[in-house]
C-alpha positions in Angstrom: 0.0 0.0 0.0 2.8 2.0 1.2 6.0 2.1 -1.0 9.1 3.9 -1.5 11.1 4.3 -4.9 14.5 3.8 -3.0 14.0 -0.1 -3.4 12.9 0.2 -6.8 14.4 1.4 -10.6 11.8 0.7 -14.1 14.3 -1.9 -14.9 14.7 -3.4 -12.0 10.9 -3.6 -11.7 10.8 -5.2 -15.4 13.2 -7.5 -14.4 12.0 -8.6 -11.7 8.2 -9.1 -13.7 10.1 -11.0 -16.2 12.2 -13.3 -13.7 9.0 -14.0 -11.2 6.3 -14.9 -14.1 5.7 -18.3 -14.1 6.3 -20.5 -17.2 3.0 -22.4 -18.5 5.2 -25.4 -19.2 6.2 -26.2 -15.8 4.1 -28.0 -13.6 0.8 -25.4 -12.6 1.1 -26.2 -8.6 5.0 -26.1 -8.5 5.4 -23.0 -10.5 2.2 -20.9 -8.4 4.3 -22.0 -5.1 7.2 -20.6 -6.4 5.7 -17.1 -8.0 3.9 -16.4 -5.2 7.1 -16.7 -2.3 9.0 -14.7 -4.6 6.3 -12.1 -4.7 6.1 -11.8 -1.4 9.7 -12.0 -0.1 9.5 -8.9 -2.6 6.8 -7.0 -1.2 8.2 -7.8 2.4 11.7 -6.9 1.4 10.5 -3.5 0.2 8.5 -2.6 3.1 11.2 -3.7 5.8 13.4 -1.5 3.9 12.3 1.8 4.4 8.6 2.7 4.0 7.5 1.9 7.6 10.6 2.3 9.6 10.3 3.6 13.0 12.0 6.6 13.5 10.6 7.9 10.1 7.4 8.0 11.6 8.4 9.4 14.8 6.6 11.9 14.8 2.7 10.5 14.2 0.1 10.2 17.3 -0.9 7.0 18.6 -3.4 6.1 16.6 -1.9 7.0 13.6 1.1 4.7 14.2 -1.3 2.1 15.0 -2.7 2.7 11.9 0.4 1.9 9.9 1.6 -0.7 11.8 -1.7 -3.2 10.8 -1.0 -2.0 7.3 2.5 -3.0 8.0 0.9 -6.1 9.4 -1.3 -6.6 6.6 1.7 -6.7 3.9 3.7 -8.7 6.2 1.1 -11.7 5.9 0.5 -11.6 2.2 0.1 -15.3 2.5 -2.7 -15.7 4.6 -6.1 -15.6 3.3 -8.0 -12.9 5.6 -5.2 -11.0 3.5 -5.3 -11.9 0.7 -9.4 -11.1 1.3 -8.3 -7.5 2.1 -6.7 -6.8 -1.0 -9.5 -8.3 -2.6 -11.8 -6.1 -1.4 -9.6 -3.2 -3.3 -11.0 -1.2 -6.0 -9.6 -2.7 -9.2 -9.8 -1.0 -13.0 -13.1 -2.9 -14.5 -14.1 -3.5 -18.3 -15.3 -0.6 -20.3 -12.6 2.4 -19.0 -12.4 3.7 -22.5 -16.4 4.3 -22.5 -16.3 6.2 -19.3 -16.5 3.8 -16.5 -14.7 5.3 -13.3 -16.0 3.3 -10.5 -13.2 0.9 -9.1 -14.9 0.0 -5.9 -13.7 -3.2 -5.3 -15.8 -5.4 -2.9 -17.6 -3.9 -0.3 -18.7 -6.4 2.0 -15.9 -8.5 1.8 -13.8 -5.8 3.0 -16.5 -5.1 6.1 -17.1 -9.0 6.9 -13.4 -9.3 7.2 -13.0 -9.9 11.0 -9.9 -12.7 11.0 -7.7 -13.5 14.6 -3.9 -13.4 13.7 -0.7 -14.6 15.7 1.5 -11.1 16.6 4.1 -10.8 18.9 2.6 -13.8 20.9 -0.7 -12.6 21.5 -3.9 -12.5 19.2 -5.1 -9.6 17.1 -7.9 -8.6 15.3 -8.1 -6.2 12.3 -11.1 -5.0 10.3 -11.8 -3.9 7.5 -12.6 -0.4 7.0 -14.5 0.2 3.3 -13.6 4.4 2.1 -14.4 5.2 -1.6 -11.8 8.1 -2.6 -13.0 10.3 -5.5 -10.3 11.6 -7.9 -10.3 13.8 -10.6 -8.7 12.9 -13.5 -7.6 15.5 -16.3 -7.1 13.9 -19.8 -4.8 15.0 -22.4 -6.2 17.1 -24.7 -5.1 15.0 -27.3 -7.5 12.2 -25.7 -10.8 12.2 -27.5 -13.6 12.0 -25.1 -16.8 14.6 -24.5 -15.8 15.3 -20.7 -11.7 15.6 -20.7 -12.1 16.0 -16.3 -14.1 13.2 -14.6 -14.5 12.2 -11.0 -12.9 8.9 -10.6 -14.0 6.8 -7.7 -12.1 3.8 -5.7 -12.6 1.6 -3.4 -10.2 1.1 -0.7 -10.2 -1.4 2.1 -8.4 0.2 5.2 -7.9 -1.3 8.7 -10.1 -0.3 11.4 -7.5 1.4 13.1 -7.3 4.7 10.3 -10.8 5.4 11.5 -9.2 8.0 13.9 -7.2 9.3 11.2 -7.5 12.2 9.2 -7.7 9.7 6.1 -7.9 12.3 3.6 -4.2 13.7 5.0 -2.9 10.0 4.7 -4.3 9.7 1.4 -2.5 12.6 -0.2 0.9 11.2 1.6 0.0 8.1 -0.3 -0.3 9.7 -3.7 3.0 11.3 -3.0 4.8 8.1 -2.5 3.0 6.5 -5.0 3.3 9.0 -7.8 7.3 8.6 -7.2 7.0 4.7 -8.2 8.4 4.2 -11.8 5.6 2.7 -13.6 3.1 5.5 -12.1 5.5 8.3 -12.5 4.3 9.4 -15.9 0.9 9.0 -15.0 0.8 10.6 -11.6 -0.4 13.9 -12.5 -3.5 12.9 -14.1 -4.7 11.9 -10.7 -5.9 14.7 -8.3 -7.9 13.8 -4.9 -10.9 15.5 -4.4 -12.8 13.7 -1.1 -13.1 9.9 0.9 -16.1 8.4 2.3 -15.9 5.8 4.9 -18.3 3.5 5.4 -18.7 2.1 8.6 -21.0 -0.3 10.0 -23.5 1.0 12.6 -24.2 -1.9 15.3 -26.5 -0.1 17.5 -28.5 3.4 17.4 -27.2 6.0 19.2 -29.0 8.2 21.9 -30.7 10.6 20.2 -32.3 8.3 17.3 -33.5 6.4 20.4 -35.0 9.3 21.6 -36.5 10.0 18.4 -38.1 6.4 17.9 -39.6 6.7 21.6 -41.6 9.5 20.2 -42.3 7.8 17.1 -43.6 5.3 18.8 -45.8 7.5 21.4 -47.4 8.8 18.1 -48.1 5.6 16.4 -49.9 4.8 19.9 -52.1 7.2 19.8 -52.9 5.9 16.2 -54.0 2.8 17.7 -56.1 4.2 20.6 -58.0 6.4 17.9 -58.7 3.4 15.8 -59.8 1.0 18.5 -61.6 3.6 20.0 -63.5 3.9 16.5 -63.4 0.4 15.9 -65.3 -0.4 19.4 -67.8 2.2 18.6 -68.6 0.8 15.5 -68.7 -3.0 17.1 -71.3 -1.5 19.3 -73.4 0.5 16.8 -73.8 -2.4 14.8 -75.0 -4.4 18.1 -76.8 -2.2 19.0 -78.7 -1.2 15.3 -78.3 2.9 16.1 -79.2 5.0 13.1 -76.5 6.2 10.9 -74.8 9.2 11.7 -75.5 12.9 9.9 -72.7 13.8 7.8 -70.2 16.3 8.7 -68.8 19.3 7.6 -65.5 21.2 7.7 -65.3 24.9 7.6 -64.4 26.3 4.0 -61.8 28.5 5.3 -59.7 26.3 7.4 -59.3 23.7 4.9 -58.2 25.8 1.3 -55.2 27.5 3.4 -53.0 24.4 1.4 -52.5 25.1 -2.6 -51.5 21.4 -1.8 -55.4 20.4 -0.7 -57.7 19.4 -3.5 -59.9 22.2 -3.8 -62.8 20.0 -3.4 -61.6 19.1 0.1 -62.7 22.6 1.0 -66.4 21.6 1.3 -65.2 17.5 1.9 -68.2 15.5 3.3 -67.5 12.6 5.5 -68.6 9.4 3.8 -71.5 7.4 5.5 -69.2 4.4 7.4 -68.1 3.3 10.5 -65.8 6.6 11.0 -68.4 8.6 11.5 -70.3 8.7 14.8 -70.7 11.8 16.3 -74.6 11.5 16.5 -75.1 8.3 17.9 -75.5 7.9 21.3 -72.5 9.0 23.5 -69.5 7.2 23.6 -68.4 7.1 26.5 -71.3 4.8 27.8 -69.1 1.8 26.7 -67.6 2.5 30.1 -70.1 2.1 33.0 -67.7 3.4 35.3 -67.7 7.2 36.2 -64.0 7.8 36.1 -63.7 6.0 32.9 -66.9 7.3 31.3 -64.9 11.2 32.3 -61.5 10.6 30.6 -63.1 8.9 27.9 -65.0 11.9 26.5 -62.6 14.0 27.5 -60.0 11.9 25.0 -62.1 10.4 22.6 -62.6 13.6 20.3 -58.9 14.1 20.0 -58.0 10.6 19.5 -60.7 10.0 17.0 -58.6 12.7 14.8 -55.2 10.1 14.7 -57.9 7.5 13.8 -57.0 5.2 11.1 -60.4 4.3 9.7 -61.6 8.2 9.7 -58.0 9.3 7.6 -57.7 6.3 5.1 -61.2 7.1 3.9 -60.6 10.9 3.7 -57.8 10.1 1.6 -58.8 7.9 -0.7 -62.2 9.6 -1.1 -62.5 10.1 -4.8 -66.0 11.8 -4.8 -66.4 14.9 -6.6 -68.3 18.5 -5.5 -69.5 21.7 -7.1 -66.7 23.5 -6.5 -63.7 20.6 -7.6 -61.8 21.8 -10.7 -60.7 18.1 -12.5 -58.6 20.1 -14.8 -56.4 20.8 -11.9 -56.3 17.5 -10.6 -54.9 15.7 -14.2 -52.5 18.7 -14.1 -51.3 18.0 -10.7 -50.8 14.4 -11.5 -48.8 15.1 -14.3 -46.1 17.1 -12.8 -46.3 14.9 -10.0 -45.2 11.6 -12.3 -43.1 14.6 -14.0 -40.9 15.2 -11.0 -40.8 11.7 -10.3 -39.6 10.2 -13.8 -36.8 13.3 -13.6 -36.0 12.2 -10.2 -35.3 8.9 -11.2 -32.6 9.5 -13.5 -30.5 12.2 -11.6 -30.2 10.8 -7.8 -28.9 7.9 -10.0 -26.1 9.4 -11.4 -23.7 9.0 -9.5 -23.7 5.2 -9.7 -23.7 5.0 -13.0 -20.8 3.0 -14.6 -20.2 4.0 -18.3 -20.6 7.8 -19.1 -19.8 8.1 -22.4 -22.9 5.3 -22.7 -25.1 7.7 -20.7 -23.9 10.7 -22.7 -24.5 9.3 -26.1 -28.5 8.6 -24.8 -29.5 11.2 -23.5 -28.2 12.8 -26.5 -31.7 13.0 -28.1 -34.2 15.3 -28.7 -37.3 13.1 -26.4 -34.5 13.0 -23.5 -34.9 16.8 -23.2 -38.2 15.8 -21.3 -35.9 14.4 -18.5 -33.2 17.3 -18.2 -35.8 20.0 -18.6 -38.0 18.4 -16.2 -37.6 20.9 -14.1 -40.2 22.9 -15.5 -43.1 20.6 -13.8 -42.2 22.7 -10.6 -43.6 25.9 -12.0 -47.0 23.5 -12.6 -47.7 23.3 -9.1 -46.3 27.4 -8.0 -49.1 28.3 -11.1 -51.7 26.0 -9.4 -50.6 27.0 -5.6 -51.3 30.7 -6.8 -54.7 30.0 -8.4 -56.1 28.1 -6.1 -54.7 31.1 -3.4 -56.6 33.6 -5.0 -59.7 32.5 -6.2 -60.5 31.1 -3.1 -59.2 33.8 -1.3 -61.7 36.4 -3.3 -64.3 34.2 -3.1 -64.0 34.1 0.9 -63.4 37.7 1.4 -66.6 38.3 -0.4 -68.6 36.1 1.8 -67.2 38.1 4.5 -66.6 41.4 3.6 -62.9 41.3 3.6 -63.2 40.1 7.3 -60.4 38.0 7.3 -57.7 37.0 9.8 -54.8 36.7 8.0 -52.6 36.4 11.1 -54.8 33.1 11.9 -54.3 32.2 8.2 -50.8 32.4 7.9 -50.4 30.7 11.5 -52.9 27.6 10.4 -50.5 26.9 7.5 -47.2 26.8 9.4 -48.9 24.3 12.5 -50.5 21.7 9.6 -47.0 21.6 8.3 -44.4 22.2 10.2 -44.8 18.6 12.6 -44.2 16.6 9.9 -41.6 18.8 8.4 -39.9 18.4 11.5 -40.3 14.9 12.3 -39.4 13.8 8.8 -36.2 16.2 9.4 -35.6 14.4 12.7 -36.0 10.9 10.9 -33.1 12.0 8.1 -30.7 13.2 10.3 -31.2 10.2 13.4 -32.3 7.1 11.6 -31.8 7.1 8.0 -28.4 6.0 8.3 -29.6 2.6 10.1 -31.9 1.8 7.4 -29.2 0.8 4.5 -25.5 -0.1 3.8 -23.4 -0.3 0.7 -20.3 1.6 -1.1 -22.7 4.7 -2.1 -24.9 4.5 1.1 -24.8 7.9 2.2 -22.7 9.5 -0.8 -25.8 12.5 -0.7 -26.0 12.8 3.2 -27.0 15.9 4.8 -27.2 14.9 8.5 -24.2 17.6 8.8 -26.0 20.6 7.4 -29.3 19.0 9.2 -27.6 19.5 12.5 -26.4 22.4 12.0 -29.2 24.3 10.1 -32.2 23.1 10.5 -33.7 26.2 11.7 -33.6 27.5 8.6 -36.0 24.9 7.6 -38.3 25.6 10.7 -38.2 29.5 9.5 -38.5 27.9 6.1 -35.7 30.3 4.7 -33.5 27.1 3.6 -33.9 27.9 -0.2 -31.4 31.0 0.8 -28.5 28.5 1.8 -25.8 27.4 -0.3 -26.9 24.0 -2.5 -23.9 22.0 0.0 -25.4 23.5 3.1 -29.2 22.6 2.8 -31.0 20.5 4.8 -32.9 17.9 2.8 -32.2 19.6 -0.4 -35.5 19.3 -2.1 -37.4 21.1 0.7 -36.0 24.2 -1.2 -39.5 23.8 -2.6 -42.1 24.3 0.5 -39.7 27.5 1.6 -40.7 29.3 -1.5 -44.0 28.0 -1.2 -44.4 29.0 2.1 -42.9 32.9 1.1 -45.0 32.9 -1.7 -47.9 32.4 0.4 -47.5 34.9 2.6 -46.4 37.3 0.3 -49.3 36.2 -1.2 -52.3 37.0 1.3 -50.8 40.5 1.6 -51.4 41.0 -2.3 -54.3 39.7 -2.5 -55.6 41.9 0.5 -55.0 44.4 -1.7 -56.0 42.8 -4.7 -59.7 42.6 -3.3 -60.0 46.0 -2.0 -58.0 48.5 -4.5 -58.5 45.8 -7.4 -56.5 48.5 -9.8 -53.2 49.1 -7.0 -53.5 45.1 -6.7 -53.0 44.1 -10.3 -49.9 47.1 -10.8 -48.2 45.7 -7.9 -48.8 42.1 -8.9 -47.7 43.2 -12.5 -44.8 45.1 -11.2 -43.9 42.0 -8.9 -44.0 39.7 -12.4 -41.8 41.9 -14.2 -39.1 42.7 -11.9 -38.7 39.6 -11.5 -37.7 39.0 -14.7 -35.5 41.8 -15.1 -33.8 40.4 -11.7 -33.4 37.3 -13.1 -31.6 38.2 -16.6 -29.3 41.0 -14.3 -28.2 37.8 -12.1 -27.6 35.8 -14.9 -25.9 38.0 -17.0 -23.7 39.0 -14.2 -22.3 35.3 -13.3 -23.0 34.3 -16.6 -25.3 31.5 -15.7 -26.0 28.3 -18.0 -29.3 27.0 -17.7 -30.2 24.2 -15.3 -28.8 21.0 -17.6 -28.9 22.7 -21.0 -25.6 21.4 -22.7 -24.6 18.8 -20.6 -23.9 16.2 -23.3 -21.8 18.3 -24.8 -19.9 19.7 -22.4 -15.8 19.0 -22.5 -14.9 20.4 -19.2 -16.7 18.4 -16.2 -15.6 20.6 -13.4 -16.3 24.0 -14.9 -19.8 22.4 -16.5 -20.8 21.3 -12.6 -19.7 24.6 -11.0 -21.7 26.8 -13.3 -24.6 24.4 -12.7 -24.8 24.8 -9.2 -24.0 28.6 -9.2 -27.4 28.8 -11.6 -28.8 26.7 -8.6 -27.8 28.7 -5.7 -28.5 32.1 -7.5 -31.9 31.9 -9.1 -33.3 28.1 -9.3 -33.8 28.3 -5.3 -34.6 31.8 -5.0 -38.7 33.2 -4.8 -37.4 36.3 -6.1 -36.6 34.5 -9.6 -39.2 31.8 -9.4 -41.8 33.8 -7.9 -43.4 34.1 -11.9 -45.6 30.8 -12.0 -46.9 32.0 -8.9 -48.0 35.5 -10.1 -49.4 34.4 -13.2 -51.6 31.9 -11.4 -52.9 35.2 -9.1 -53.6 36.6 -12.2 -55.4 34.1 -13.8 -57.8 33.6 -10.7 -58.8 37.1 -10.5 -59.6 37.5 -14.5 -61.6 34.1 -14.0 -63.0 35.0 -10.7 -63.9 38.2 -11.6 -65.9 36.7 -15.5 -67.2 33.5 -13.8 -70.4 35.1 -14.4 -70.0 35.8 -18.3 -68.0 33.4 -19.9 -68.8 32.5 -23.3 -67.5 30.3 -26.1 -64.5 31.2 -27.6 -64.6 31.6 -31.4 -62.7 28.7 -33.2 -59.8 31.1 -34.4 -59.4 32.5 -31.0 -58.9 29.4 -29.4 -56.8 27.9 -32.2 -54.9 30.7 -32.0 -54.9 30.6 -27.9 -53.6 26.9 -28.3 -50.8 27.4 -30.9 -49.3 30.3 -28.6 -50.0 28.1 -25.3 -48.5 25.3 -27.1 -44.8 27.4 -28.6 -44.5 29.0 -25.2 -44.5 25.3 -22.9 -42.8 23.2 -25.9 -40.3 25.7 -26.9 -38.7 26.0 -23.3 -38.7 22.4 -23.0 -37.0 21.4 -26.4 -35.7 25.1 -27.8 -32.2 24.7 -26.6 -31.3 21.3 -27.8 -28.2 21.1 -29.6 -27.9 24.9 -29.5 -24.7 26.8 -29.2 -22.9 28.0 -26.4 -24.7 31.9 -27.2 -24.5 33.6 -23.8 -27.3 36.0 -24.8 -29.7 33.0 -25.1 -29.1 32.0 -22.3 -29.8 34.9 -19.9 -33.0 36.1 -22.1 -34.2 31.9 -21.4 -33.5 31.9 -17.5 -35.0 35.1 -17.4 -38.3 34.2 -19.1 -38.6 30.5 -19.6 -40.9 29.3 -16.8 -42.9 32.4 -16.7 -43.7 31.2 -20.3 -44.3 27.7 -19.6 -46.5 28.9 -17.3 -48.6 30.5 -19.1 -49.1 27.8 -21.7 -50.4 25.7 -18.5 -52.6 28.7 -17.1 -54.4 28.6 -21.1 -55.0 25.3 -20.5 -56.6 26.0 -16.6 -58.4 28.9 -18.3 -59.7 26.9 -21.2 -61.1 24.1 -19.0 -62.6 25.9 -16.6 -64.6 28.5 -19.0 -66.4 25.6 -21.3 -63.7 26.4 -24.1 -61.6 23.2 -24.1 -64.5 20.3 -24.9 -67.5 19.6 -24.8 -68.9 20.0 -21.3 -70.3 23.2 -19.0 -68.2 25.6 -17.5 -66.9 24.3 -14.4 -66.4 27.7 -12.1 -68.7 28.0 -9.4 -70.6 30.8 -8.8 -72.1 32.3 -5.6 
């Protein structure tokens, strides 16, 4: 592992690879026997020689020194077979490196299952494997024809136990250094640069706090099961008993559209006629005949009925419709959902994957451009979020004179979140790592930035941190969601009582943001998010403008705050004409759905195979998914006012 040129010249190495191969005419066994003591009185000769003496290493701690001695160890026992397992374990170059496959990572549970007893000094010893992957970056010659010339090469390496107090990455460069000195790596040395090591160890029992956390995981899943077999008993008895069905029940409007995310039928949801619904029969607590349990029985039963089971499950999976649902919205919704997911799929898997000039060469296509500028099914839901803000918003203030609480509003929406943002938070940075093992287990871990800022998340103001210092990265979406919502009540305030101030400001709003947006890209000369990358030749610089174009404007409300605007906007015009819509005339809409149609397609697959034209590209970051948009708000618009089949209008009226 450790070498040092003094032992060694390129001829003497040839030599010595010429003199130990073994000659296929000579008897197999015989021939192995002899290779394989010369090879190691070899390897043995060279690290007595220089590259672990003692006083070289004087100056190393404890554990470091133990550290070097077990690889010391190691290479003094190259022929025993819990060694021979170790070196196994090593990343070795596989098939395929000419088509882009970087990932040597060896064996990795052979190198963690390696737990062997060894004779030393008199006494026994155990040593461990410890499984890192070290990334590299590798620079090709420019003479070396291959799309990316700087890729990120990744090894396996099976360490003892004893580096895990190390500073590995430290040792790691030391071992380039020597290595890079060794003849038949010299003139390849400075290909190799290291970039980063992962270790992964082996996590035998949970630790404190995820205890803690699974404690009140499971206080919470107990007051599930009280719920339900409070219900359940109260249904047992009804049906004994032959009481009437219960009276349906109704939420308040208000309290249930504060979510974009709700179904805007759930604002008027009716409880279907079953077993979950109870409230009218006679009174529960007489299952108990005693007094003290018939008193903390109705004093509990109301708010464990809410964790119940039965009563949730059928809210969820209630598919009927009202007067007031908008289906157009739902199909919309579920294809941005499948949208994110199918786009989701390909990139978490990128990391893993073995052969990149393979994946370059397919998603080199023009129907790929569905998967890299999937990004764009975002805006879907900040276009919905704001429609579904305002119109029911408008529609409520009228009902009560512009009586609303939006203190109440905005503090409704952060408690009906926030638990389960929080929990799930807890359950990333404490127990995810106990659920899984494996070489990449863990590559995209964020239990460091968890710890240290998950306040931002509870503020939800994450989507201002770096892309490397954001706690579950994808919750970049519910910040902006939440900002845009209460930015959002405060416009629309407005919106309902000075109608004209409310659409200049919401105008304003839409276009500064676009001029904000083209001034941040043009001055950091942003690319945009995955245009290009099949055709980029520098990996590094590719990757670093990406996640600048990340942290500048793809996170930010002030650059994606467009969707959400034009969704306002559409919801007043719609709200404000639900009494006079008419039928379009045919060139109107034909000419609605070409425009609708250039403006969403054109953002999507415009820049394939386009040049590198830095103008492009700020005029598309600055512009692109407020035009996608509004191809999706035609369709909304067309749907809803009778103009996209044949069917009614579906807005409601008062």
């Amino acid at each position: 592992m450790v070498c040092s040129d003094a032992n060694f010249t390129r001829f003497d190495f040839l030599e010595r690879s010429r003199k130990d191969t073994p000659d296929p005419d000579l008897d197999s066994d015989v021939s192995w026997k002899e290779y394989s003591e010369k090879l190691y009185r070899n390897v043995s000769g060279v690290i007595e020689a220089d590259a672990f003496s003692k006083g070289k290493y004087e100056f190393l701690s404890k554990n470091e020194s133990k550290c070097f001695d077990d690889v010391k160890y190691i290479f003094h026992h190259l022929k025993s077979k819990w060694v021979i397992q170790m070196l196994d374990a090593y990343g070795k170059v596989p098939s395929g490196t000419l088509r882009g496959n970087f990932l040597w990572l060896g064996k990795y549970e052979e190198c963690v299952d390696v737990h062997v007893a060894a004779d030393r000094n008199h006494s026994r010893s155990e040593i461990d494997g410890l499984y890192c992957v070290a990334t590299w970056n590798v620079t090709l010659p420019n003479n070396f024809n291959l799309p990316l010339q700087q890729l990120p090469v990744k090894t396996g390496l099976c360490l003892p136990q004893s580096c895990r107090a190390l500073d590995i990455k430290q040792d790691i460069r030391h071992l380039i250094s020597i290595l890079r000195r060794l003849p038949f790596l010299k003139e390849y040395g400075e290909l190799f640069n290291f970039h980063s090591i992962t270790c992964k160890e082996t996590f035998s029992q949970l630790s404190f706090p995820a205890l803690i956390f699974l404690c009140i995981l499971g206080a919470y899943f107990a007051v599930i099961a009280a719920g339900s077999c409070i219900t359940l008993c109260e249904y047992i008895r009804s049906r004994r008993t032959g009481s009437p069905k219960c009276a349906k029940e109704q939420s308040s409007v208000f309290t249930d559209f504060v979510s974009e995310e709700d179904l805007l039928g759930d604002a008027h949801w009716m409880l279907p006629e079953s077993f979950t619904h109870l409230s009218t029969r006679k009174k529960p607590w007489s299952l108990f005949p005693n007094g003290a349990f018939q008193r903390c029985f109705k004093s509990s039963s109301n708010f464990l009925r809410c964790f119940c089971v039965f009563y949730n499950t059928a809210k969820i999976l209630d598919t009927s419709s009202t007067a007031k649902a908008f289906p157009c919205i739902h199909g919309i919704r579920f294809f941005s959902m499948a949208w994110v997911i199918l786009g989701h799929t390909y990139i978490h898997n990128t990391n893993i994957i073995g052969n990149y000039m393979d994946l370059l060469h397919s998603i080199d296509n023009l129907p790929f451009q569905t998967i890299t500028q999937g990004t764009f099914s975002v805006d879907s839901f900040f276009l919905i979020s704001g429609f579904l803000l305002c119109y029911l918003f408008l529609e409520e203030s009228d009902k009560r004179n512009g009586k609303i609480n939006l203190f109440v509003l905005c503090l409704h929406r952060f408690i009906r979140l926030t638990p389960v943002y929080m929990l799930l938070i807890a359950f990333n940075t404490l127990v995810f790592k106990y659920t899984g093992s494996g070489p990449f287990w863990g590559d995209d871990s964020d239990v460091a930035a968890c710890k240290q800022y998950w306040w931002w998340n509870l503020l939800y103001i994450n989507n201002f941190l770096p892309l490397e210092s954001m706690c579950i990265t994808w919750t970049w979406y519910l910040a902006n969601d939440m900002q845009f919502f209460l930015v959002g009540v405060l416009l629309l305030s407005v919106l309902w009582r000075w109608p004209i101030a409310g659409l200049s400001l919401s105008i304003s709003l839409l276009v500064g943001s676009w001029i904000l947006t083209w001034c941040i890209s043009y001055y950091y000369n942003l690319v945009p998010m995955f245009v290009g990358i099949a055709n980029a030749t520098d990996y590094e610089t590719y990757k670093n403008r990406l996640v600048l174009a990340w942290n500048l404007i793809y996170s930010k409300p002030y650059c994606r705050c467009g969707p959400y605007i034009i969704g306002i906007l559409l919801a007043y015009i719609m709200y404000r004409s639900r009494n006079t819509m008419r039928k379009m005339n045919l060139w109107v809409k034909c000419s609605g759905w070409c425009c609708a149609s250039f403006c969403s397609l054109s953002v999507v697959f415009g820049m394939y195979h386009v040049q590198d034209d830095a103008s492009l590209f700020h005029f598309y970051n600055a512009f692109s998914r407020s035009a996608f948009s509004l191809g999706v708000a035609w369709v909304i618009f067309c749907c809803l006012s009778g103009n996209g089949g044949d069917y009614m209008p579906c807005i409601p009226t008062l």
